[in-house]
C-alpha positions in Angstrom: 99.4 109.4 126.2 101.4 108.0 123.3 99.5 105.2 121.5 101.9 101.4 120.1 103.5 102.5 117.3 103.4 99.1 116.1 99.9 99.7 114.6 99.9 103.1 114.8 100.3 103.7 110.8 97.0 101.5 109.9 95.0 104.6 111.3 96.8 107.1 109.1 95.5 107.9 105.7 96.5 110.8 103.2 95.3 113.8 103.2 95.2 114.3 106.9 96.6 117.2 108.9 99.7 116.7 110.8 100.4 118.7 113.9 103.7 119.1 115.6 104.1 118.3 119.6 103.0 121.7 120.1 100.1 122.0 118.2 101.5 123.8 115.4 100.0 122.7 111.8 103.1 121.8 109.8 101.3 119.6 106.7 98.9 116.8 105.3 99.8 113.5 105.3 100.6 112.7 101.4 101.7 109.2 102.3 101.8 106.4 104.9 104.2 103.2 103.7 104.0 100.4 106.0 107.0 99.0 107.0 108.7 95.7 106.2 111.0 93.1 108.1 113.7 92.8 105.3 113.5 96.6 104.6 112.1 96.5 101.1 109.2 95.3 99.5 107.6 98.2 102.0 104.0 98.8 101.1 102.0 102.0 101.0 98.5 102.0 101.9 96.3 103.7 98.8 92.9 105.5 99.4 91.4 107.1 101.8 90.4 104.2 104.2 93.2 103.4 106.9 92.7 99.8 106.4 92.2 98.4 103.0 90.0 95.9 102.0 90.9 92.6 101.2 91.3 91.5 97.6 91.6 87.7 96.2 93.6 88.2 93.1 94.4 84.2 92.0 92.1 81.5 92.2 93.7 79.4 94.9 92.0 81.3 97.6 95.2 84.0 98.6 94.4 87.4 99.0 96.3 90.6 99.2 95.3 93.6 101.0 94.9 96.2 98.1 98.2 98.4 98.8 100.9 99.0 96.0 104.8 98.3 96.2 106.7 101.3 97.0 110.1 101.0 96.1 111.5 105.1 95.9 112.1 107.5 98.4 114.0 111.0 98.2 117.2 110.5 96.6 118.5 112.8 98.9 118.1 110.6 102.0 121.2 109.1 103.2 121.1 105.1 102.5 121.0 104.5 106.0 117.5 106.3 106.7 116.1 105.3 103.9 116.8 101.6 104.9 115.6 102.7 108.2 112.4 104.6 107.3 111.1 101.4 104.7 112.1 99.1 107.8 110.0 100.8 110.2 107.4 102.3 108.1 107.0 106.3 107.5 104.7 109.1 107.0 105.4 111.3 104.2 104.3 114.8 104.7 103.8 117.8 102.3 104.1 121.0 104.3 101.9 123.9 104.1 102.5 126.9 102.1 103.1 127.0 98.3 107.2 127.5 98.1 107.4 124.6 100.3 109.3 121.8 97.9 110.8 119.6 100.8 108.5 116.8 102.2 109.1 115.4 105.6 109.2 111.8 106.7 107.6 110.6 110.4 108.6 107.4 111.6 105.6 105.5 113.8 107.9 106.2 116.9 107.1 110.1 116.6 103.3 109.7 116.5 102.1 110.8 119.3 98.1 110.0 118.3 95.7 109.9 115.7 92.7 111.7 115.5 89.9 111.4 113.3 91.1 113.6 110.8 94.3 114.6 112.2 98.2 113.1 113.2 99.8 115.1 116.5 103.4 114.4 116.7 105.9 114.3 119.7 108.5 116.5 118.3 108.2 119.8 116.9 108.5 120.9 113.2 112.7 121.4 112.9 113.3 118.3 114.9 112.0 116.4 112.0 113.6 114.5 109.1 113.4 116.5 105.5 114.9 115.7 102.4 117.7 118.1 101.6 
């Protein structure tokens, strides 16, 4: 059963494994960016909690959840993905295997569910968005 991919990213953290749709290891997650209405000013989530803690950084009572700005993605994305993926929100993924150099991105759409210590996705490995 496919969990809202609305939330779906808050339970993500780095360093977990990511599965394709068929069960195949293809990676650990290296980084989960939130996503944002106007498409930039995306935020990644830092650590290894999926939810960080919140942080009051003025003294007029605001707080700030402690994530940091992520303004870069592969240069080798067309403009159109990249405006897509820091809209919706991504996993970055470094795949196993030492020649690999090519990182994939998830959008929340293609989670499938999160497990404790794991992400299963609902496509398999070449259906999935790399950096060329």
């Amino acid at each position: 059963m496919m969990q809202d991919s609305t939330n779906i990213l808050t339970r993500v953290y780095k360093g977990m494994t990511v599965h394709d749709q068929h069960g195949k290891p293809i990676g650990m997650v290296d980084q989960v960016v939130m996503g944002s209405e106007q498409g930039d000013g995306a935020v990644e989530q830092s650590g290894s909690v999926p939810v960080a803690p919140q942080v009051n950084i003025s003294g007029s009572g605001a707080s700030i959840a402690n994530i940091q700005y992520v303004g870069e993605l592969d240069a080798n994305l067309p403009e159109e993905l990249r405006a897509h993926l820091l809209h919706s929100g991504y996993i970055r993924v470094k795949p196993d295997g030492v020649l690999s150099t090519t990182d994939y991105y998830v959008m929340p759409g293609q989670v499938a569910r999160v497990g404790e210590n794991s992400v299963k996705l609902t496509l398999p490995v070449e259906q999935l968005t790399r950096a060329s």
